[in-house]
C-alpha positions in Angstrom: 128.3 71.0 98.6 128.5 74.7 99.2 130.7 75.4 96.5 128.8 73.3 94.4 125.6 75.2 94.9 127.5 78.5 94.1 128.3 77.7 90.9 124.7 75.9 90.3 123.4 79.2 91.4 125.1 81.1 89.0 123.8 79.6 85.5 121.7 80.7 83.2 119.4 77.7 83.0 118.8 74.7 85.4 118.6 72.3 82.1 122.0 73.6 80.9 123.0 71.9 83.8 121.1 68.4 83.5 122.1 68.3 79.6 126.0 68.8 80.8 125.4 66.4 83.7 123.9 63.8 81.3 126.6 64.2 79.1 129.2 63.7 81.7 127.1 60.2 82.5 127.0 59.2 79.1 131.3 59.6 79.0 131.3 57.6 82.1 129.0 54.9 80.5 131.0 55.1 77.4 134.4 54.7 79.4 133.1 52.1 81.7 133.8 54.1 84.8 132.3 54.1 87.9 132.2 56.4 90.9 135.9 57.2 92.2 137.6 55.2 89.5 141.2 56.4 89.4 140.8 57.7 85.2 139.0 60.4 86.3 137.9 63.8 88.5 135.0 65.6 88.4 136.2 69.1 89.7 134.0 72.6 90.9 135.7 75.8 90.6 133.9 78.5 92.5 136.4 81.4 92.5 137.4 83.3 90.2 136.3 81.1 87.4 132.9 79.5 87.8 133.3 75.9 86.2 132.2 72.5 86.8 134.6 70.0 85.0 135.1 66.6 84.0 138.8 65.8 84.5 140.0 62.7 82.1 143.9 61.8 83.7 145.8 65.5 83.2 142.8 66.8 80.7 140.1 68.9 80.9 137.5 67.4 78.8 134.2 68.4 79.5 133.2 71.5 80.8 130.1 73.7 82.1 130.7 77.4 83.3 129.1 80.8 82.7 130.3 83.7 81.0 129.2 87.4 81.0 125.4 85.9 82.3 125.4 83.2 79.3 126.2 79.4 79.9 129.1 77.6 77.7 130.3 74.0 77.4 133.7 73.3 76.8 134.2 70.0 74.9 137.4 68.3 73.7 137.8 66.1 70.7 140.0 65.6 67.5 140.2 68.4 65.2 138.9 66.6 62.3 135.6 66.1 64.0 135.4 69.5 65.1 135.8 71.5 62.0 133.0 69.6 60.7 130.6 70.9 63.2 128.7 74.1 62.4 128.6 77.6 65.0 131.8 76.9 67.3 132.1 79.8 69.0 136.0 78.9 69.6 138.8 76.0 68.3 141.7 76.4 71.6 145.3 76.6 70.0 145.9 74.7 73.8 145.9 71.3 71.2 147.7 68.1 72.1 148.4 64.8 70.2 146.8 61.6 71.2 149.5 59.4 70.2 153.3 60.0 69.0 153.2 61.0 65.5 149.8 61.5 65.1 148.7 64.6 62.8 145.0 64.6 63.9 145.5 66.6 67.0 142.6 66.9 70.0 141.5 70.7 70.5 138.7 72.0 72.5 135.6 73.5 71.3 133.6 76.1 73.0 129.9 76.3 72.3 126.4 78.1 74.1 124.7 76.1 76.0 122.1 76.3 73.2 124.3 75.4 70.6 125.4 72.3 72.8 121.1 70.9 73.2 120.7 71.2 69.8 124.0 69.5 68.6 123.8 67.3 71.2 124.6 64.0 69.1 127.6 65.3 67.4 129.5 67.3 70.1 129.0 63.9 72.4 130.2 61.6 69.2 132.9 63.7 69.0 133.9 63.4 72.6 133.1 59.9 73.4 135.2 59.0 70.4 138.6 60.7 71.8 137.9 59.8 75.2 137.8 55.9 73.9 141.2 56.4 73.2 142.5 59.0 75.2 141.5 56.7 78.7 143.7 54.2 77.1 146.9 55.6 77.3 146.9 56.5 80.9 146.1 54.7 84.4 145.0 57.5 86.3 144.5 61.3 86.9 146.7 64.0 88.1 143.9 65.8 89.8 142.1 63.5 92.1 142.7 65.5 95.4 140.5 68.1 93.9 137.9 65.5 93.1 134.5 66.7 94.3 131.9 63.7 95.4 128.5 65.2 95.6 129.0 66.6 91.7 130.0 62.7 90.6 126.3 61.6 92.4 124.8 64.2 90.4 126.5 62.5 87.2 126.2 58.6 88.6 123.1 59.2 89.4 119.8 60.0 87.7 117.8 60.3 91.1 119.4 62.6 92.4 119.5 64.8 89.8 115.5 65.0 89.7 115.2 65.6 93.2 118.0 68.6 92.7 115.3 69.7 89.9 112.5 69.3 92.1 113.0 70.7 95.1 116.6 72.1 95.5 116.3 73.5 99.0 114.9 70.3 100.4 118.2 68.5 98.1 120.6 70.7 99.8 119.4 70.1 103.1 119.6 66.5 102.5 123.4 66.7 101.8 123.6 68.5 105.6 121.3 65.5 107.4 123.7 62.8 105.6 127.2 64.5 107.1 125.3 64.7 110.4 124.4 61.5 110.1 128.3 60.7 109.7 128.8 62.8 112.7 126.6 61.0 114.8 128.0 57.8 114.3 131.3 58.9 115.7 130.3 61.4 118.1 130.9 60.6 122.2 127.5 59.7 123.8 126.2 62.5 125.4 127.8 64.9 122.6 124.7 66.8 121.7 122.0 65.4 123.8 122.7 68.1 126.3 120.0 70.2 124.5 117.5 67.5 124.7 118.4 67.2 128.5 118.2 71.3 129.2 114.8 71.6 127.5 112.9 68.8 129.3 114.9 69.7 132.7 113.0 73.3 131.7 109.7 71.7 131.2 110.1 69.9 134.4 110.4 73.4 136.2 108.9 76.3 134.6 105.9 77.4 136.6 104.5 80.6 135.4 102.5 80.7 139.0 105.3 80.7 140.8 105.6 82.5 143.8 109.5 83.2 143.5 109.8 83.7 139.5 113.0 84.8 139.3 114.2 81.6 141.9 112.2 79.6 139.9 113.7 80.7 136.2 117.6 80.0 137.7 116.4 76.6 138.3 115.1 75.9 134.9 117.9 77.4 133.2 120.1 76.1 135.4 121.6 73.4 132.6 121.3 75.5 130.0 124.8 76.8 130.4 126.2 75.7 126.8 123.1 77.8 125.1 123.4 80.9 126.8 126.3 83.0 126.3 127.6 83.5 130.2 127.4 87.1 130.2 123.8 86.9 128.6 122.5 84.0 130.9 124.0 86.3 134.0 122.5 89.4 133.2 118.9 88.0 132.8 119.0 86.1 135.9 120.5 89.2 137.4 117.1 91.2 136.2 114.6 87.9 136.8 116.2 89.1 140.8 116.0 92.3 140.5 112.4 92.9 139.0 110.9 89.3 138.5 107.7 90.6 137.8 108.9 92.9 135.0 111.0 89.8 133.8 107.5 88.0 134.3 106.1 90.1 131.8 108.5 89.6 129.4 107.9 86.0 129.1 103.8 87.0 128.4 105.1 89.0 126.2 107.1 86.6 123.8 104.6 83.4 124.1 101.7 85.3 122.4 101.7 83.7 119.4 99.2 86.2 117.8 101.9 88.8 117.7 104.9 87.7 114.9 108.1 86.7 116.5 109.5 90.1 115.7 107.1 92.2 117.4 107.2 90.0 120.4 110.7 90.4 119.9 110.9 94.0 119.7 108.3 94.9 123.1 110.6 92.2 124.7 113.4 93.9 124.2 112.0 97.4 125.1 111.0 96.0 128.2 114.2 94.3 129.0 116.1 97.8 128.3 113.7 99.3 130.6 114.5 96.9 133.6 118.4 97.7 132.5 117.5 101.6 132.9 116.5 100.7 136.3 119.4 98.7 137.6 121.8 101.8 135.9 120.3 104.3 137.9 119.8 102.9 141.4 122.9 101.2 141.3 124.8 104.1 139.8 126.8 102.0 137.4 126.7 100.5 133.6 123.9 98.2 133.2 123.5 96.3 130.0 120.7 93.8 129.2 122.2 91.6 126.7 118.4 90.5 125.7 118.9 89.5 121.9 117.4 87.0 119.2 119.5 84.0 120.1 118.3 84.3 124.1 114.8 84.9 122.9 114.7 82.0 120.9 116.8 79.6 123.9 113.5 80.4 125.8 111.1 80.0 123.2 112.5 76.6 122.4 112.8 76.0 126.2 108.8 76.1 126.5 107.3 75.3 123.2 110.3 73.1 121.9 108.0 71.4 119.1 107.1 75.3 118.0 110.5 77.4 118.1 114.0 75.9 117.0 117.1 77.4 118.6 118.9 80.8 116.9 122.5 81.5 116.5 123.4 84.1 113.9 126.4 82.0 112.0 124.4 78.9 111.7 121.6 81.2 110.6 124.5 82.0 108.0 125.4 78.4 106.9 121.3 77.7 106.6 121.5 80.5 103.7 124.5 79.4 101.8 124.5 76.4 101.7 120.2 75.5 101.5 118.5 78.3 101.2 120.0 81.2 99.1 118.2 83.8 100.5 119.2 87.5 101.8 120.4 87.1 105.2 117.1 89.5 107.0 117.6 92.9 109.1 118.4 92.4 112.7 115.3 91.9 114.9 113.6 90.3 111.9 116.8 87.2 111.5 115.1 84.7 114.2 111.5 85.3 112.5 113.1 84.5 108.9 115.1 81.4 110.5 112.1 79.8 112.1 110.0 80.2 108.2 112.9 78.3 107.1 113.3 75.9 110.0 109.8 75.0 109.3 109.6 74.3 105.7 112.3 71.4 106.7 110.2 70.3 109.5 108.6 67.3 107.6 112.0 66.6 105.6 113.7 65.7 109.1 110.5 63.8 110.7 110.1 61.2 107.1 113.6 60.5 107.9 113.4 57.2 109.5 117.1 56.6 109.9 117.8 60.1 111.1 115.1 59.3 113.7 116.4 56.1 114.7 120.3 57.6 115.6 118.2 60.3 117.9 116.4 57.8 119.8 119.0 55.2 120.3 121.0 58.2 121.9 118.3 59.8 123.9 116.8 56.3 124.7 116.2 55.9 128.4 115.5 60.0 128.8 111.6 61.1 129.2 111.3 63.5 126.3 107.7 63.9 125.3 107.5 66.5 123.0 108.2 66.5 118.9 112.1 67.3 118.2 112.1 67.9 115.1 113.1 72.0 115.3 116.0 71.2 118.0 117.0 68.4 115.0 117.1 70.9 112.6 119.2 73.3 115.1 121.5 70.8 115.9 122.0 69.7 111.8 123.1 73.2 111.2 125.5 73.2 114.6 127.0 70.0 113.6 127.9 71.0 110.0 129.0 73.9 111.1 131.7 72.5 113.7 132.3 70.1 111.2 133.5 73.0 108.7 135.2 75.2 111.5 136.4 72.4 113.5 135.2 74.8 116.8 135.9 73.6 120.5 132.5 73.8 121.2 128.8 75.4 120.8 129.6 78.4 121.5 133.3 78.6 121.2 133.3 78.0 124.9 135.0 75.3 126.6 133.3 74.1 130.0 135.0 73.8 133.0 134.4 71.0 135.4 132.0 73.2 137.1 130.0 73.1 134.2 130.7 77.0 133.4 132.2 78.6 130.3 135.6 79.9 130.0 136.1 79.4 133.1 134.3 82.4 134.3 131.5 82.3 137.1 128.0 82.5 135.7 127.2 84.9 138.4 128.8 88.2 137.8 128.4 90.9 139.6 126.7 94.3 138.1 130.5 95.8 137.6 131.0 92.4 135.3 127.9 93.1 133.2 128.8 96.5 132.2 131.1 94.4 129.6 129.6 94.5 126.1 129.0 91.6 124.4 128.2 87.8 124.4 130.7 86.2 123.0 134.4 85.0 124.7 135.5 87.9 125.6 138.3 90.0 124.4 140.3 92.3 126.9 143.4 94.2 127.1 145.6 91.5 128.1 143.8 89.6 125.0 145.4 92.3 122.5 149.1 93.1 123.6 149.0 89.0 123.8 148.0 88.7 120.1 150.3 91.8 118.9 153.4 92.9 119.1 153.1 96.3 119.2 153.1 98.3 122.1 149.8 98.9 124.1 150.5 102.5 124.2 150.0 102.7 120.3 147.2 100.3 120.5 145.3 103.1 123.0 145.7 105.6 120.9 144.7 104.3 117.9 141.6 103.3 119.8 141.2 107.1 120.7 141.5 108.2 116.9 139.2 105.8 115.6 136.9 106.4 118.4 136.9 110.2 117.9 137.1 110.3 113.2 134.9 106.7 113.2 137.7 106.4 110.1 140.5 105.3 110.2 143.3 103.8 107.6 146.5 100.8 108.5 148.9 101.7 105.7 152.8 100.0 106.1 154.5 97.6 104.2 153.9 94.2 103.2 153.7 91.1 106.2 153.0 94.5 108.9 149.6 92.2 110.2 147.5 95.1 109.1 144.2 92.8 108.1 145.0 90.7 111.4 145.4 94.0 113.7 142.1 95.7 112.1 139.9 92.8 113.3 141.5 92.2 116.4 141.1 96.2 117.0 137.6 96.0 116.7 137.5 93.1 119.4 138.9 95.4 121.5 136.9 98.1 121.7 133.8 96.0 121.8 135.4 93.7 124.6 134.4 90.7 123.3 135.0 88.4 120.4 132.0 89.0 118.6 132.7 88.8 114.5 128.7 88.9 113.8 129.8 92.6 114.1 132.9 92.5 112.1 132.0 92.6 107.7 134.9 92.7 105.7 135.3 93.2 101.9 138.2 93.7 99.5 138.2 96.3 97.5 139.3 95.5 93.1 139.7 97.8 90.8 136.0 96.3 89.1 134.3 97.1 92.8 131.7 99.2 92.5 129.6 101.2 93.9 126.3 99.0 93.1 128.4 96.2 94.9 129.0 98.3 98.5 126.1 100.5 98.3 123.1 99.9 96.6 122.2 98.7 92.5 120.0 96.7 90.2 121.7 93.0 90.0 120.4 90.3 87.7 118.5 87.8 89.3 117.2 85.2 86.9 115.5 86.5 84.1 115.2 90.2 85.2 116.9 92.7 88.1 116.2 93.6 90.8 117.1 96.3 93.1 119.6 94.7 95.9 121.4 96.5 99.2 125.5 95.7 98.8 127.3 95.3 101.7 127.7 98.7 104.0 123.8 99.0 103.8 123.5 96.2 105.5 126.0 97.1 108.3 124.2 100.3 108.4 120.8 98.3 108.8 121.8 96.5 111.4 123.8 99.5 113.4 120.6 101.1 113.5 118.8 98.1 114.8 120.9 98.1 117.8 122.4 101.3 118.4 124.3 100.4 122.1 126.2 98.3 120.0 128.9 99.4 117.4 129.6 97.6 114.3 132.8 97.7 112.1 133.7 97.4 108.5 137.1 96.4 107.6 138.1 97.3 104.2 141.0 95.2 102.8 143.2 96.6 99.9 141.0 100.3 100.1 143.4 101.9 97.5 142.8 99.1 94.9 138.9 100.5 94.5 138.3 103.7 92.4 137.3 104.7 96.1 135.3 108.1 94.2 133.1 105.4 92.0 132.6 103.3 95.3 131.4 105.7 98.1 129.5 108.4 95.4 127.5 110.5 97.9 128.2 108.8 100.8 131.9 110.7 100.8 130.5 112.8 103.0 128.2 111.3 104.8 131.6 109.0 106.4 132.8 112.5 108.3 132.3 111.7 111.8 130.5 114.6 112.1 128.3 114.3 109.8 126.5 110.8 110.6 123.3 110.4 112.0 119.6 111.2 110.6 119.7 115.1 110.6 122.5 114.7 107.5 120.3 111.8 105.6 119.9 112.0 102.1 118.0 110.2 99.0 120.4 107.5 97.2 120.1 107.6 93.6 118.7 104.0 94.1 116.0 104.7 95.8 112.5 102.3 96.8 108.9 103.7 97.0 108.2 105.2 100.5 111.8 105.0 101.6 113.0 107.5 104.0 116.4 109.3 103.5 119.8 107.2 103.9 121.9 107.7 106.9 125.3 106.2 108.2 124.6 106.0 112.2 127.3 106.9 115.0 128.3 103.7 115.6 129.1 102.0 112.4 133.3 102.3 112.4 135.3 102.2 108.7 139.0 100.7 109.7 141.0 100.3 105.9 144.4 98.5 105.2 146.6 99.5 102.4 150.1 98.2 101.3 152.4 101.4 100.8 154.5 99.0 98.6 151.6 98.8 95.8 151.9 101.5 93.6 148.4 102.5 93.1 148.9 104.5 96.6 148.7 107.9 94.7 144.8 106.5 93.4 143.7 107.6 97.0 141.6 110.6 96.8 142.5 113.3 98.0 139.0 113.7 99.5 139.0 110.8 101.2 142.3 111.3 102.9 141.0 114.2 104.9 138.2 111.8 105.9 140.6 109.1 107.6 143.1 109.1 109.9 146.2 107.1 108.1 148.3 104.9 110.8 151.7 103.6 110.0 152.1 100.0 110.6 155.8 99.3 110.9 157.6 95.9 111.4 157.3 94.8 114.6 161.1 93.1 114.9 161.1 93.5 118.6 161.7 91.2 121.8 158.0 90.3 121.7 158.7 89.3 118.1 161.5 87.3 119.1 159.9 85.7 122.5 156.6 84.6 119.9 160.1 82.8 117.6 161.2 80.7 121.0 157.5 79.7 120.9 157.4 78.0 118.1 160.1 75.8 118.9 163.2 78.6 118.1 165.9 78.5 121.0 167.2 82.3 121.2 169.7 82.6 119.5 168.0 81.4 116.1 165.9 83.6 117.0 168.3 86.4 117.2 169.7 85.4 114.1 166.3 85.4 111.9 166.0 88.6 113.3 169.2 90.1 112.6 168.7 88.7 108.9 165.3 90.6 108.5 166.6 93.8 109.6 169.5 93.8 107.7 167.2 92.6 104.4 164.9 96.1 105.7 168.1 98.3 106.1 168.7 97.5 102.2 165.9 97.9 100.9 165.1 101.9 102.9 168.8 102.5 101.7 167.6 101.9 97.5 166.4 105.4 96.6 163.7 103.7 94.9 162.1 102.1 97.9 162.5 103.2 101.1 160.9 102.3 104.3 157.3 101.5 102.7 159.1 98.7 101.4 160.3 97.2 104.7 159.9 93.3 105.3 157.4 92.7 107.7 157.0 90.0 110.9 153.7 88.2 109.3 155.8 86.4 107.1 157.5 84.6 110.1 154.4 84.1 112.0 154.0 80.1 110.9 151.1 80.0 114.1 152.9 76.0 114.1 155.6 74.9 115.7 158.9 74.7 113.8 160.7 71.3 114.1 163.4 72.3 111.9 163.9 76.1 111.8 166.6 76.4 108.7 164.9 74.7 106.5 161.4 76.5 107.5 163.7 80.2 107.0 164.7 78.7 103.7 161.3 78.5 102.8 160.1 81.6 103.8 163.0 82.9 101.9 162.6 81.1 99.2 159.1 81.1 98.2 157.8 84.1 100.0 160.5 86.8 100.1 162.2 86.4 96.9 159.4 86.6 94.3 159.0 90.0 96.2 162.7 91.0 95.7 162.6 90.0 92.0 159.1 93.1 92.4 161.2 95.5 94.3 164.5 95.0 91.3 163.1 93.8 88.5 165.8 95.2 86.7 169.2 93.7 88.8 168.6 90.9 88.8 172.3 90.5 90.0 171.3 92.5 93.5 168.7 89.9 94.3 170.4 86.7 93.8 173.0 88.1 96.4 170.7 89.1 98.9 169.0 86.1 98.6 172.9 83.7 98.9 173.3 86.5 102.2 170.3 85.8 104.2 171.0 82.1 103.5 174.3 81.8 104.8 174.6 80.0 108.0 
């Protein structure tokens, strides 16, 4: 459905698409067809082209997409009828006959959208009347597996379609409830009703009175283990001991409802990083409070569960996607947004009579006597979410029989909680397990980026430059946490209005819209204990000038923070001056096989430090081979192969060592049942096609590398 909403989004016109999805009905009326016959597929393309289709056995035959802002159908039919119809924009020369020996041959026409409503009668004669015969001549289509459900409902279904018209939030939110209602009925019994059990063990509990609060507040959070992240859930118990009062205080502080959710959130915080100043200096060590949004709203939920839904930052993400469509919000103002949101669904969830049915048959038997619907609504977003990322569990946490995460103690010491981070956490036995590379390197490429803030992977192609940049920035924040990861590939079309800041359309005028590094930039200087990274895949493909304008030199390490801010050329009313802040990192990748290397500027080289990512052919490389089922010497072997390949190709003037063969096309990440037919894949489909790049003009020279590395 997400994709599906994507390319809704993208039209000019909501009734372009109800005329091209009643014109897809009338075919399937025409044709006798009903949903999943075998004749046809309806198909959505969301990337690069933006299409819905109608797929009659191996043709295209009906199509809506938009072009350059303007919506176009694409129709098929015989020649003789189109030539008769006025203002086609375009007649394909992609023609094919419907018969053997026939001269009238079927073309496709493309029209507006416009052109299409007020044709209407004629463009669908012509259509319906090759498709009576066309369906005919063949049993069924070539492109079923890309067959997409939810856009045949909207054609089989006229119901549907005015509710999509109506309200399309409330539709889109619908198609969520109906895959957790799938869920549900397959799920083990106590799956999700954990959350149900944690809140009303909470309510049982919590006693603001009480005369040992922070006792008290371990007992009440005491199953709450799969909603907290451990280190989070530690800390705060770790302060509720420390200064309960102060702790105390924070809980005043986030149930006045007078104040909105992100002022109580930002005095709450304050308050928390106080207490955490505390700790730091009588204990002489590192104190972090790890007080965010998502453990602000775990005890908001906790004791006003029919008031507050549950936060997590990526099923805040799937909420905007794939219902909403909005802007994700600034940090510290993300939970306030998600609860505006979670409310306008409120009623959608409580009408549903079915959805309420499969809650109470599972909770039946448990005394919860408060309204659900918010912890429904958290738990339809968690749901779809693992359903799409197939994730061990809630928090990508697996609980140990003790009913702790990761195995890891929920009481950690003060020396523990110095660790950044919330998330599974990411150490150095985590990295030199994940890479091959020595950990030497690995430090001091931490040092560099640490010191210039940029820092560029260049090496040949398969080095695991895009797969080392992430798992760098894990590293240094010690934890797993990719809400502070954003990547982006740079195009040659990327532009400046796309990372930075420009007017976009948006409906029927523009609007002035942040791109993608102010919003890491916004949210760095939210939270400035934390650092955040942008990875920037393919850097030498942008016109790199056109995409960082001004900001050139704002990216010198020393020359971030306010007292270097400056106006953007896109500026809003009452705006203060744009500033990168100290902790945002830039980590690029670029392929020194492309040849667009020399487009780097040379002002941006002296702004990054370029590292060299060779291939990593070494006994770690080898031992990761036996893991996937390899015995050693096959191992040896596929390694012997590679280097040899790598010693040809820096030998060939015209290459050299940027051209090198790298690991990343051996790393299946499956096992490998049968390892020469799996190298004669790789070979095959993977390493050739880049041999034919390398000597395009000897063709001789390839074919015999190629018979070489095959031979047994």
């Amino acid at each position: 459905m997400n994709k599906l909403r994507q390319v809704i989004q993208r039209l000019e016109r909501e009734e372009h698409l109800i005329h091209f999805l009643d014109a897809a009905e009338k075919l399937y009326h025409h044709l006798g067809l009903t949903r999943d016959n075998p004749k046809t597929a309806v198909t959505v393309l969301n990337n690069p082209k933006w299409r819905l289709g109608v797929n009659l056995h191996a043709r295209l035959v009906l199509a809506l997409y938009n072009k350059q802002g303007k919506d176009k159908l694409w129709i098929t039919m015989r020649k003789s009828d189109a030539i008769k119809i006025k203002e086609i924009e375009r007649i394909s020369d992609n023609s094919f006959a419907l018969q053997k020996g026939e001269d009238d041959d079927v073309v496709a026409v493309t029209v507006s959208a416009k052109q299409f409503i007020r044709q209407k009668d004629e463009l669908l004669s012509g259509l319906l009347a090759m498709a009576g015969i066309y369906s005919d001549l063949r049993k069924s289509t070539n492109y079923k597996k890309y067959h997409n459900h939810e856009l045949e409902e909207l054609i089989t279904s006229p119901t549907l379609r005015e509710e999509l018209l109506k309200d399309s939030e409330t539709f889109y939110f619908k198609h969520l409830i109906h895959r957790y209602k799938e869920y549900w009925g397959t799920a083990p019994v106590d799956d999700e009703i954990f959350k149900w059990k944690a809140i009303s063990h909470f309510q049982r509990h919590f006693d603001m009175d009480a005369e040992n609060f922070g006792a008290m507040l371990k007992e009440c959070f005491s199953e709450h283990t799969r909603l907290f992240y451990h280190i989070g859930l530690s800390a705060f118990h770790y302060m509720a001991s420390y200064n309960p009062d102060a702790i105390k205080d924070i809980f005043t502080t986030i149930s006045n409802h007078e104040m909105s959710l992100s002022a109580r959130f930002s005095a709450a915080r304050q308050m928390a990083e106080e207490i955490a100043r505390q700790i730091s200096d009588d204990t002489a060590k590192p104190f972090k409070q790890h007080f965010d949004e998502r453990q602000m709203s775990v005890i908001l939920a906790s004791m006003f569960p029919d008031r507050y839904p549950i936060y997590k930052n990526d099923i805040y993400q799937l909420l905007l996607e794939q219902v909403s469509g909005d802007k994700p919000a600034l940090a510290g103002l993300k939970y306030e947004h998600y609860s505006q949101l979670a409310e306008q669904f409120r009623d959608t969830i409580s009408r549903d009579k079915e959805l309420q049915s499969l809650i109470d048959e599972r909770i039946d038997g448990h005394p919860f006597n408060w309204d659900s619907s918010l912890l429904i609504f958290q738990d339809i977003l968690w749901v779809n979410k693992r359903m799409n990322d197939t994730e061990p569990d809630e928090y990508g946490e697996k609980d140990d029989s003790n009913g702790n995460t990761s195995g890891e103690s929920q009481e950690l010491d003060v020396a523990k909680l110095e660790l950044t981070g919330e998330n599974i956490l990411y150490t150095r036995d985590d990295i030199q397990n994940d890479l091959f590379m020595d950990i030497g390197k690995v430090d001091e490429i931490v040092e560099l980026l640490l010191y210039k803030k940029n820092i560029i992977l260049q090496g040949p192609p398969g080095t695991g430059k895009t797969f080392f940049a992430k798992r760098l920035a894990w590293y240094i924040m010690g934890e797993k946490d990719n809400d502070r990861i954003t990547t982006v590939q740079f195009h040659p079309s990327y532009s400046y209005e796309d990372f930075i800041r420009g007017y976009r359309p948006v409906k029927d005028k523009f609007e002035l819209r942040d791109g993608l590094f102010m919003d890491v930039c916004e949210q760095a200087r939210a939270n400035p204990e934390l650092k955040y990274f942008m990875v920037i895949d393919e850097i030498n493909r942008g016109n790199l000038s056109k995409v960082f304008g001004e900001l050139m030199l704002l990216i010198e390490h020393d020359k971030r923070g306010p007292a270097h801010a400056l106006t953007l050329p896109y500026f809003r009313d009452n705006e203060p001056e744009f500033y990168i802040p100290e902790n945002v990192y830039l980590i690029g990748t670029m392929n020194t096989a492309d040849r667009s290397l020399a487009m780097v500027d040379y002002a941006l080289r002296r702004r990054f430090v370029f590292i060299t990512m060779d291939p990593q052919l070494n006994a770690a490389f080898k031992k990761y081979l036996q893991h996937l089922g390899l015995n050693e010497g096959i191992a040896e072997k596929w390694v012997e192969k590679i280097e040899w390949l790598n010693e040809q190709i820096r030998s060939d003037s015209s290459l050299g060592e940027s051209f090198c063969i790298g690991q990343s096309y051996f790393c299946t990440g499956q096992p490998i049942d049968d390892p020469k037919r799996k190298f004669e894949q790789i070979i095959r489909f993977e390493i050739e096609p880049l041999l034919h790049e390398y000597w395009f003009d000897d063709e001789k020279k390839v074919r015999r590398l190629i018979t070489e590395l095959l031979m047994a």
